[in-house]
Structures are given as C-alpha cells and as structure tokens.
C-alpha positions as CSV (number, residue, x, y, z in Angstrom):
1,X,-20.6,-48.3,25.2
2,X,-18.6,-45.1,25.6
3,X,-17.5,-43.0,22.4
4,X,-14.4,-41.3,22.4
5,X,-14.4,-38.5,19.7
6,X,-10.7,-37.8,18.3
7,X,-9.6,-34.5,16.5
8,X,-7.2,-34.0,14.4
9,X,-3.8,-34.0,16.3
10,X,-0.9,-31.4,16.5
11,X,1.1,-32.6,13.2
12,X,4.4,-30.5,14.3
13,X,6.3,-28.7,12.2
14,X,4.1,-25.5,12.7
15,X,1.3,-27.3,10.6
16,X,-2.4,-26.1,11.6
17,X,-4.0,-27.8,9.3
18,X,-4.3,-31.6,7.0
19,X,-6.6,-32.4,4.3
20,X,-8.1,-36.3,4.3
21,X,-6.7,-37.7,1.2
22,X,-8.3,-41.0,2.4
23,X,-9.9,-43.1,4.9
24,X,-8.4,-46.7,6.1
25,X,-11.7,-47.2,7.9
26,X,-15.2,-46.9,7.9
27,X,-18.5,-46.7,9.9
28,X,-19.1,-50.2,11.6
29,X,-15.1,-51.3,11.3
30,X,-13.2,-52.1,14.3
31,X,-9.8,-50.9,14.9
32,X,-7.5,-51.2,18.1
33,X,-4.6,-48.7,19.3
34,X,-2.4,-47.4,17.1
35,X,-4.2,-48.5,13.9
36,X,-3.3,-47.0,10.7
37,X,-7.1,-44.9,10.7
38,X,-6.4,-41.9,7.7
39,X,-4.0,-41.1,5.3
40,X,-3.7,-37.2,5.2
41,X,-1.9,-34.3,3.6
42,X,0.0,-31.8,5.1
43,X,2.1,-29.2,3.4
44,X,5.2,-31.6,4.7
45,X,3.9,-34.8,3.2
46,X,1.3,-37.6,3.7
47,X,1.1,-39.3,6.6
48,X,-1.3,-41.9,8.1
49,X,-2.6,-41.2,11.2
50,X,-3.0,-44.0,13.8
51,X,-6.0,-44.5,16.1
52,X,-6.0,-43.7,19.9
53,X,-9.2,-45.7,20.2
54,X,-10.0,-48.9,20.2
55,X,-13.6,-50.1,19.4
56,X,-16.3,-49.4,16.9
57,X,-15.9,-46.7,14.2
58,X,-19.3,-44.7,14.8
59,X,-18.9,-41.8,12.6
60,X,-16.1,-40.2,10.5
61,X,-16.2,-36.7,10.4
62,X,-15.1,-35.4,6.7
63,X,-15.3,-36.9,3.6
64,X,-12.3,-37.8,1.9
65,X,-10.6,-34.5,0.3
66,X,-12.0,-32.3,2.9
67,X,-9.4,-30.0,5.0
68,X,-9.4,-29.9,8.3
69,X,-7.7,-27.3,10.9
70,X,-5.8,-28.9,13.9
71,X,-8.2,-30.1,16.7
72,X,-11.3,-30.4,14.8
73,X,-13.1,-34.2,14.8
74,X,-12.0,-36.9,12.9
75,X,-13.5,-40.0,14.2
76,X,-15.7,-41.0,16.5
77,X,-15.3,-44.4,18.6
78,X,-17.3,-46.5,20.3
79,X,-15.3,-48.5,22.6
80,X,-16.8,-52.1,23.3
81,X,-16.4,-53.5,26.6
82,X,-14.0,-55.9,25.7
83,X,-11.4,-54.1,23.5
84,X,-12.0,-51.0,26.6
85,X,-10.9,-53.0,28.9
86,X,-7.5,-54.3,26.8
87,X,-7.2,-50.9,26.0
88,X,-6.4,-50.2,29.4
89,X,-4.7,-53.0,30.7
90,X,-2.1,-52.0,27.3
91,X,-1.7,-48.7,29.6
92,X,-1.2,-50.2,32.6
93,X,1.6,-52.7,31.2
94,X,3.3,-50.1,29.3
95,X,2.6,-50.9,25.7
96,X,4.7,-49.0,23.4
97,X,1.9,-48.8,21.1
98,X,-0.1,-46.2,22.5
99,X,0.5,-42.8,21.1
100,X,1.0,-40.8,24.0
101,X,-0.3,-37.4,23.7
102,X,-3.6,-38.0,22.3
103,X,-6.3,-40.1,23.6
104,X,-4.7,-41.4,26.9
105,X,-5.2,-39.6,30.0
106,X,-3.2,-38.2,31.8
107,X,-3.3,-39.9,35.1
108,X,-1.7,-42.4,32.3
109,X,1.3,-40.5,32.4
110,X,1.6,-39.0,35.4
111,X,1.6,-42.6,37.3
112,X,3.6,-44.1,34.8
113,X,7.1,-44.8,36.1
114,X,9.6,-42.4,35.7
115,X,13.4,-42.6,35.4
116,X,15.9,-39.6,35.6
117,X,16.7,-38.4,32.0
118,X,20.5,-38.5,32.7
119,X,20.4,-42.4,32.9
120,X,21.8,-44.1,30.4
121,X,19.7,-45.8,27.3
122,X,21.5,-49.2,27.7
123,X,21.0,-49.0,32.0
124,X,16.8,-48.7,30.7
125,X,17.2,-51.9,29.0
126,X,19.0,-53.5,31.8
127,X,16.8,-52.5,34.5
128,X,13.8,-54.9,35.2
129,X,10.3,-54.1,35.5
130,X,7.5,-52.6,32.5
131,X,9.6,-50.5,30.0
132,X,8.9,-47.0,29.5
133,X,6.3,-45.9,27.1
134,X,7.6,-43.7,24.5
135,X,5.3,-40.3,25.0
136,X,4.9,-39.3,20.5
137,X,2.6,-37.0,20.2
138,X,3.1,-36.5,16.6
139,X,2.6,-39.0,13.8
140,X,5.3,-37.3,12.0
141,X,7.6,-37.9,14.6
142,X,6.4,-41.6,14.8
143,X,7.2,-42.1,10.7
144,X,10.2,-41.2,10.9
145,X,11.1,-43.1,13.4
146,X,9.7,-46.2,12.0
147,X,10.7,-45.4,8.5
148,X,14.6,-45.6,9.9
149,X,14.5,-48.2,12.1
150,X,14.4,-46.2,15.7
151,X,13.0,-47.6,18.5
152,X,11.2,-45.1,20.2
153,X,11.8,-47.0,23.3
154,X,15.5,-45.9,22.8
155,X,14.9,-42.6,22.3
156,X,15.7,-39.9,24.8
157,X,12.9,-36.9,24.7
158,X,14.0,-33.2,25.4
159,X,10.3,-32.4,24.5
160,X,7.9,-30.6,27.3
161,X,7.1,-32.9,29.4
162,X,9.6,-35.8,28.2
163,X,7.4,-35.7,24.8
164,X,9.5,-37.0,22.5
165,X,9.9,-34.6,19.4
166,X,11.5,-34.7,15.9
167,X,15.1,-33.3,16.8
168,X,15.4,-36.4,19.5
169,X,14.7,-39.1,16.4
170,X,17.5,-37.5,14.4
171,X,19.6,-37.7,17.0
172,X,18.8,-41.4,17.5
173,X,19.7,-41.5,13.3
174,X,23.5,-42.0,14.6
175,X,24.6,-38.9,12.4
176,X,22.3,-39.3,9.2
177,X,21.7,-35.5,9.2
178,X,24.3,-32.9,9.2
179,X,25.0,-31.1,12.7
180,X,22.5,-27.8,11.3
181,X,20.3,-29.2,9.0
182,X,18.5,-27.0,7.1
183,X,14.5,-27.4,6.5
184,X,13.6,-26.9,2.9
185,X,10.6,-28.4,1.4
186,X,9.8,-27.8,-1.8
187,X,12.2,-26.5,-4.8
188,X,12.1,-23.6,-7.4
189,X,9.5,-24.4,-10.3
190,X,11.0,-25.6,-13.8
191,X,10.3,-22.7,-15.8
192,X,11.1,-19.0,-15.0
193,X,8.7,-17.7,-12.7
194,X,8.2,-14.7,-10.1
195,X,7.6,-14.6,-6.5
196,X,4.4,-12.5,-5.1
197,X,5.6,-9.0,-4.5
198,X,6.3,-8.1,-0.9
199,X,4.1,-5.2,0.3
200,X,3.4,-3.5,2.8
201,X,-0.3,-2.2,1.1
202,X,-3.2,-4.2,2.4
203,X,-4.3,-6.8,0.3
204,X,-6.7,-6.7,-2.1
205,X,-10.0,-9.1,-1.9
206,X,-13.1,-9.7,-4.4
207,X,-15.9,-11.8,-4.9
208,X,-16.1,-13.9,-7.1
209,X,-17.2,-12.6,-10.7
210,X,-18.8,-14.1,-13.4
211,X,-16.9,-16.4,-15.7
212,X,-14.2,-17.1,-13.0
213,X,-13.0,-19.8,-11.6
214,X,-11.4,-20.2,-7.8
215,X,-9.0,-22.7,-6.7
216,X,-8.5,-22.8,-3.1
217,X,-4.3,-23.4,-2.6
218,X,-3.9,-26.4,-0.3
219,X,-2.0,-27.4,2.6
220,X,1.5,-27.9,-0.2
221,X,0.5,-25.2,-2.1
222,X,0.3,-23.0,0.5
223,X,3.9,-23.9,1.7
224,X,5.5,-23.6,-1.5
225,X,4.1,-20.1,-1.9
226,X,5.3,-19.7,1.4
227,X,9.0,-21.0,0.6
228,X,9.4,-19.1,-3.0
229,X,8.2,-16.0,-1.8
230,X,10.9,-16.1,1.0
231,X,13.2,-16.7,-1.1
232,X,13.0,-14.0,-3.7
233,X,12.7,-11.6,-0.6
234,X,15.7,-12.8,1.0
235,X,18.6,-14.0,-1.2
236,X,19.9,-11.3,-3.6
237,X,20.4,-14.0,-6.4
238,X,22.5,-14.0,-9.4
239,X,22.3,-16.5,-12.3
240,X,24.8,-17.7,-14.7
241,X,24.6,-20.3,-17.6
242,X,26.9,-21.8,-19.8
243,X,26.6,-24.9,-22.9
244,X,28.5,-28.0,-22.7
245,X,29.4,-30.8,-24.7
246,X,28.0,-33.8,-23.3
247,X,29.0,-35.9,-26.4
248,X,31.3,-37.5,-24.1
249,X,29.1,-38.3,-21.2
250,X,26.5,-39.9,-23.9
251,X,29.0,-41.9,-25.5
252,X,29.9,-43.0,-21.9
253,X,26.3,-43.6,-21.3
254,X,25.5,-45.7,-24.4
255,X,28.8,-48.0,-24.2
256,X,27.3,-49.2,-20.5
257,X,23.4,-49.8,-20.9
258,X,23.2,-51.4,-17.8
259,X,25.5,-48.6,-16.1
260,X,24.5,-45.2,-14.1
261,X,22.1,-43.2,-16.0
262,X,23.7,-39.8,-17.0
263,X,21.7,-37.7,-14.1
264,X,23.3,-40.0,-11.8
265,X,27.3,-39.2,-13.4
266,X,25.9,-35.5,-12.9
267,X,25.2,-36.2,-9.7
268,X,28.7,-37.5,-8.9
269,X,30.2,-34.6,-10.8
270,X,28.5,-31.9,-8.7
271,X,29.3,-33.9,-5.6
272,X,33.0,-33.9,-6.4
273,X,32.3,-29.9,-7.5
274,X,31.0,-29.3,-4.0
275,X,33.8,-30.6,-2.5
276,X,35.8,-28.4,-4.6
277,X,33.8,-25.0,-3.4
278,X,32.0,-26.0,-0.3
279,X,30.6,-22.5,0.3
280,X,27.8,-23.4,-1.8
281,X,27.1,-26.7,0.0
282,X,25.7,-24.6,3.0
283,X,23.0,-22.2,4.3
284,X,23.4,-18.3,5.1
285,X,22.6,-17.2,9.1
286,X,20.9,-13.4,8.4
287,X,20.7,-13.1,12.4
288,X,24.7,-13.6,12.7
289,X,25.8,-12.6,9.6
290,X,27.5,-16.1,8.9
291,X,27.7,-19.0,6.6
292,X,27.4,-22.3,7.8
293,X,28.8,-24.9,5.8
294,X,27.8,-28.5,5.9
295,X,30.4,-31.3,6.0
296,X,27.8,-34.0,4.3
297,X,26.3,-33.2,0.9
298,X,22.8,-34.2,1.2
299,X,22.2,-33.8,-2.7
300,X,18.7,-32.6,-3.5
301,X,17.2,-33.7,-6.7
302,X,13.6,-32.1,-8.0
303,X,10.9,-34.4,-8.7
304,X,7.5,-33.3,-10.2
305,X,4.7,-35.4,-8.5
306,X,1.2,-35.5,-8.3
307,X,1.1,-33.3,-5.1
308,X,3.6,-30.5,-7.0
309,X,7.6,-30.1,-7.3
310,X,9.5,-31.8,-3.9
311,X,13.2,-32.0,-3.6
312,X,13.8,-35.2,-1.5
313,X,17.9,-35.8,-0.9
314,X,20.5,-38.5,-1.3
315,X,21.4,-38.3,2.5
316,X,25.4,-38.4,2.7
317,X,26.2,-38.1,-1.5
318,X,29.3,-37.8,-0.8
319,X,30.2,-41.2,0.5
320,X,28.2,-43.1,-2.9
321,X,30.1,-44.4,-6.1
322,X,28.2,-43.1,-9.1
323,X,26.3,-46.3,-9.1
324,X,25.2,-45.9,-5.5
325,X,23.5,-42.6,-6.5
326,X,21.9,-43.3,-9.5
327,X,20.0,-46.3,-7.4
328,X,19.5,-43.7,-4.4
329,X,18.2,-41.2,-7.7
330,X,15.5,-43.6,-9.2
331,X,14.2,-44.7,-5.5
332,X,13.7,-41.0,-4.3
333,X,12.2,-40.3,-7.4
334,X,9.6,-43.3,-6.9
335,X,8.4,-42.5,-4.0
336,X,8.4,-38.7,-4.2
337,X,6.6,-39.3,-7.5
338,X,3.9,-41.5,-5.5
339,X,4.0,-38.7,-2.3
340,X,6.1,-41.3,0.0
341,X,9.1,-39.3,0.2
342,X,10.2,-39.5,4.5
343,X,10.5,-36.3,6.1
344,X,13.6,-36.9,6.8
345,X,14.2,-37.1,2.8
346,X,12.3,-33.7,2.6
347,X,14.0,-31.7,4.9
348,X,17.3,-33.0,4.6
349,X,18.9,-31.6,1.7
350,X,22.1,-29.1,1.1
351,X,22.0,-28.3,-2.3
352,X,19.6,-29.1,-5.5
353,X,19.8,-30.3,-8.8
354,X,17.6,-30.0,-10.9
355,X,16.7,-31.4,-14.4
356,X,14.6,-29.5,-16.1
357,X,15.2,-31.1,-19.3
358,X,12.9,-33.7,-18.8
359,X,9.9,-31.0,-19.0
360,X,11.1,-30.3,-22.7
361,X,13.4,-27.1,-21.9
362,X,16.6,-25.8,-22.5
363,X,17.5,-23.1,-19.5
364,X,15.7,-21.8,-16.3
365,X,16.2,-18.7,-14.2
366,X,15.2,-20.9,-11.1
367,X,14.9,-19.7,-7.6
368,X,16.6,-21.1,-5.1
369,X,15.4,-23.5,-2.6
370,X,15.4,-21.8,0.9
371,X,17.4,-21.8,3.2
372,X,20.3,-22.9,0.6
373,X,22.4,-21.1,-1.2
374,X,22.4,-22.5,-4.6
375,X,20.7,-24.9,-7.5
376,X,21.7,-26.4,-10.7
377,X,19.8,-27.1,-13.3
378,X,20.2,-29.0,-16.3
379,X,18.1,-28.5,-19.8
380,X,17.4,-31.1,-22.5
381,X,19.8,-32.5,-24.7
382,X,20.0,-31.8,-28.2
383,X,22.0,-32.4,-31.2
384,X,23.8,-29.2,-32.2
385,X,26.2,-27.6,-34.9
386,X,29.7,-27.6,-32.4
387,X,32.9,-26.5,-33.2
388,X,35.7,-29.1,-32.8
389,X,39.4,-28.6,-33.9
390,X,38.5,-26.3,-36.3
391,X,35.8,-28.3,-37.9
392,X,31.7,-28.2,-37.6
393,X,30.2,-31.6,-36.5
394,X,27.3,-32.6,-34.7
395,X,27.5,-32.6,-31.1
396,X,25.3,-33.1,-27.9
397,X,24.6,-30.1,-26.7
398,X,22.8,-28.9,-23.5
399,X,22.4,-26.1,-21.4
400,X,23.3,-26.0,-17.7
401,X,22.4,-22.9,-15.6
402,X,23.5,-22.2,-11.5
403,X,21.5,-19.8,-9.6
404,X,23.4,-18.5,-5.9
405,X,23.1,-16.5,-3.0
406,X,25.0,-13.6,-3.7
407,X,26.2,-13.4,-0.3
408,X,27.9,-15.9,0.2
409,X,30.6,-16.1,-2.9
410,X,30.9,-13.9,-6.1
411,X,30.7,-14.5,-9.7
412,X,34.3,-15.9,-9.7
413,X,33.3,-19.2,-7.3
414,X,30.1,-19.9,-9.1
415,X,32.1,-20.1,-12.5
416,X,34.9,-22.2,-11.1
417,X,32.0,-24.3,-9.8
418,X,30.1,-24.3,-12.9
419,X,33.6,-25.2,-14.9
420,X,33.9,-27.9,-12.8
421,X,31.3,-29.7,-13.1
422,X,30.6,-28.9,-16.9
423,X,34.5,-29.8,-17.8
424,X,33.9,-33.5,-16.1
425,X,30.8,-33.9,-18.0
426,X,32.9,-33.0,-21.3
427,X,35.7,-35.0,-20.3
428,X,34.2,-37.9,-18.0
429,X,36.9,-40.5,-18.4
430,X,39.4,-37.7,-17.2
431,X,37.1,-36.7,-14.2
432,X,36.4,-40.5,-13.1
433,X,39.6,-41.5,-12.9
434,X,40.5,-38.3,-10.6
435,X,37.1,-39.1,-8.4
C-alpha cells in the first residue's frame, strides 16, 4: 500500500496559514476523493477541506486547534489497492470530483483533453466525448461555487494554467456582485476603540514576565488587526451623531408582531437613504484619485460571533421589500453567528450597519470597514423625557451615529444622509408610502 501525505493547500485569498478547528476523520477511517476530511479556519472563514486521497487514513498530522502554515502535512493516506485503482480510472474518465491542483499529477492534466478557451460553454455541453474536469485548486473557490449553485463544469478559468479561480465563480454568479466589488472582512468593533499607531520605529519585543499572560492572535484576529489598522491609517474620518424619536417606528413595530423587526425597517430606510446619496454606497481608489460608486447596495450588517465581529451582506438590498430583508437579516445573522457566513457574503458588502444597541450602548465612534466609505450605527433604545408640541412626554429615544470618509463628501451629505434616514424612522408611515 502506498501513502500519499497531503499538506495543507494554497487557501487563496493571500492566506498562508489555517488553524484545524476539527477533524471529519480519523486514524483507520476510509475516505475516497473529494471527501469532506477537516473543517479549518482561516482569517476569511471556515472551510472544510476535501480529500485528494482515497484509502486508509494513516496519520493526522495536528491536533484539533493547532495552526498550520500553507504546505505543511495534514494527513497521511494509505491507498488500498482497490480504491487506488478507482481513483485513477475517476482520472482517466474525467470525474469532476477530483480537486485538481492538489494530489493529481500532472501527467493528469497535461493529457487531459483540452478545448480552446474561446469556445463557447453551451458548444462544451454539446460536444461528445468525457467532459472537462474543472482544474479548483482552492477549497474556497469550490464553496463558493457549491454554496451558489455553479457548476464548475460551466465555468470558464482565466487562472494560470486554466486553474479556475475565485473572480471566474463570480462571474458565473450571473451579476450577484457589483462590477468592483470591494473585499472587506471584518467590521469596526462596537465600542470606541483605537487602531495600533503606525510607525516607522522598530518594534518592540519581550519575554514573557512573571504574572502575564500571552494570547497568540489567530488567523481572524490577525486580519482584523490587519483591516482596522488600515483603516485608521488611510481614511481621514469624521463622525457625526444625532437622537431620534423612534416612538413611531415602535408603535409600528408593536401594531404588526408578526411583521419586519425594526432593524429590518432600518435597513429599508438606509437603502432608500443610499439611493438618495449614493456617494456613500461606494469605495475611494487612492492610486486614481477616484470614487467608485456601486449600482447594487450590498447592505452590510455586524454580527458578533464566536470567531469575533463579521459583516456578512444582504447581496442586492436594494431590490427587497422590508420583509425580504428582515428574513435576509435573521439568516445572515445565523450563520455568521455559527461561522457559516459564504465568502461571497463576507466580501460582498458596500456599506454597514451596525447595531450596537444590542451590546447595551448608546453611541460609538466606529471605524469604518475598509475599503468603504461609511457605517451606521444604531444604540439601544430607551424611554426618554422628549419634547413634543410644547409638552414633556415620554418618548423612545435612541442614538444613531454615521462615521465617513472624508474624501469623498463633506459634512453637508452626511447630514442630509443621516436626516434621511432618521426622519423615516420618526415618521415611518410617511417614508413607506414614498418607498
């Protein structure tokens, strides 16, 4: 019996490295191509990662929680004679289920049969003969892909080597991503906080001391570092906040219990305040000195997790009746909460909304979520001494603050942004019937 060792794969994305969060197998198990082997995390998401091998499991590699870099081993596989040799007639037939990439060879590839790139996908269906194998060399790519629906069979690859590669999946979406989408991960944190400093002193490094205790950032933790440290660095923010009356939007609430929630009417309003001043539904280019507006809002909304703070999006907001959203709200928040939020979901989004209420706060100086130019955030709702015509009452009161990129607008579009939105939460029967 031959074993086959395989390392941990290329991820894409830039990612070098994946920590085991845990294993689908273990020593003794079988497991044919493409099986579902390890669920790991990377600083994009967990993924499972699917088998090369078929055979034996001999050895795992790393314990559960353990963090390895790209190309290190994972597993080890024995392959038995008779899942060997059905391994390879798979290759010879063309099986789309071998990840391509890793683990084949590549006399695989090279006598595989090749057809020029310009042809057509329907003239690949129509002509006879074994179909082509899609070449995936990441399992991020491959998730995607199976999370929408694509056939990678249908896909055209622009990768090296006619690897198929993230940007050739969108494509395949059928226009589920605007035309430059923007790659954010992971949103500004609840509270007020502060970047790391910028410098260009060398850092600073010492032991460890008595009576302290070390926490080694991971793979996410890494990359939100990574994203709020760019962002203070590079976008000369400016906040504003006002208070509004949601005593209307409550009363709306409560006369509809089986209605959208009121984070999904505040959704709708900042759609409809996007459309208004689309500036702020877009991303600013530093190397041309231009702003790139999006036509499709791909609303962001913050969700604190087990793994940390995401902001998955509601993919084409724009196009959802209020009660489309709040359902699109409470699934993202689901699975971003359990750390099943797509890639696509990730990396999608145009603008964030944030509702920090939920922690227990009133207001946040947030920082925005790179490479956008803006967030709103919403605090808790309280009952509050309000002025109205003249007379003190109790009112529902809460805070709503809006952090942008000074570069792209001035303090005169955030207001009329901010007024927009916070009149049709005072007034929601007025703003609905204009939506």
């Amino acid at each position: 019996m031959a074993a086959q060792t395989f390392r941990l794969p290329d991820l894409g994305e830039g990612l070098t490295e994946a920590e085991i969060v845990q294993w689908l197998v273990a020593e003794g198990d079988e497991v044919v191509v493409d099986q579902s082997i390890a669920e790991v995390e990377t600083a994009k998401s967990v993924v499972e990662v699917p088998s090369p091998y078929a055979g034996r499991v001999a050895a795992l590699h790393a314990a559960a929680g353990t963090t390895l870099a790209v190309g290190e081993p994972l597993i080890t596989v024995e392959a038995l004679e008779p899942a060997a040799a059905a391994y390879r007639e798979e290759e010879k037939a063309g099986s789309g289920n071998v990840l391509i990439g890793y683990g084949t060879s590549g006399d695989t590839a090279t006598t595989r049969r090749r057809r020029p790139r310009a042809r057509t996908v329907a003239a690949a269906h129509a002509e006879p003969g074994p179909q082509r194998v899609p070449r995936v060399i990441s399992p991020l790519v491959r998730n995607l892909a199976r999370s929408n629906g694509i056939d990678l069979r249908t896909v055209e690859p622009t990768g090296t080597g006619g690897v198929i590669v993230r940007a050739d999946v969108e494509r395949a979406m059928a226009g589920s991503l605007p035309a430059a989408s923007p790659a954010p991960v992971v949103s500004s944190a609840p509270a007020v906080s502060s970047a790391p400093a910028v410098s260009s002193a060398p850092a600073v490094t010492s032991a460890p001391v008595a009576g302290e205790r070390r926490t080694p950032l991971n793979g996410f933790r890494k990359a939100v570092t990574a994203a709020l440290t760019r962002s203070r660095a590079e976008i000369p923010e400016a906040t504003v906040w006002v208070d509004v009356d949601a005593t209307g939007l409550w009363e709306l609430r409560e006369s509809n219990p089986s209605g959208p929630g009121l984070l999904a009417y505040i959704a709708r309003f900042v759609v409809a305040g996007l459309r208004e001043f689309p500036v702020l539904n877009a991303r600013f280019d530093a190397e041309r000195q231009e702003i790139v507006e999006f036509d499709r809002i791909n609303l962001g909304i913050a969700v604190q997790g087990d793994r940390g703070l995401v902001v998955p999006a509601v993919i084409g907001a724009e196009t959802m009746t209020t009660a489309r959203l709040g359902g699109e709200i409470r699934r993202l928040t689901a699975t971003a909460r359990e750390g099943r939020a797509t890639a696509q979901e990730l990396s999608a989004g145009t603008f964030t909304l944030n509702n920090y209420g939920g922690f227990g706060v009133d207001g946040s100086a947030a920082i925005i979520n790179h490479p956008q130019v803006a967030i709103l955030g919403f605090g808790r709702i309280l009952d509050r001494p309000w002025v109205v015509d003249g007379q003190v009452c109790v009112r529902k009161i809460t805070q709503m603050s809006f952090v942008f990129d000074h570069r792209v607008c001035d303090g005169g579009v955030a207001a009329g942004f901010m007024r927009s939105v916070a009149d049709a939460i005072e007034n929601p029967a007025s703003a609905i019937a204009r939506l």
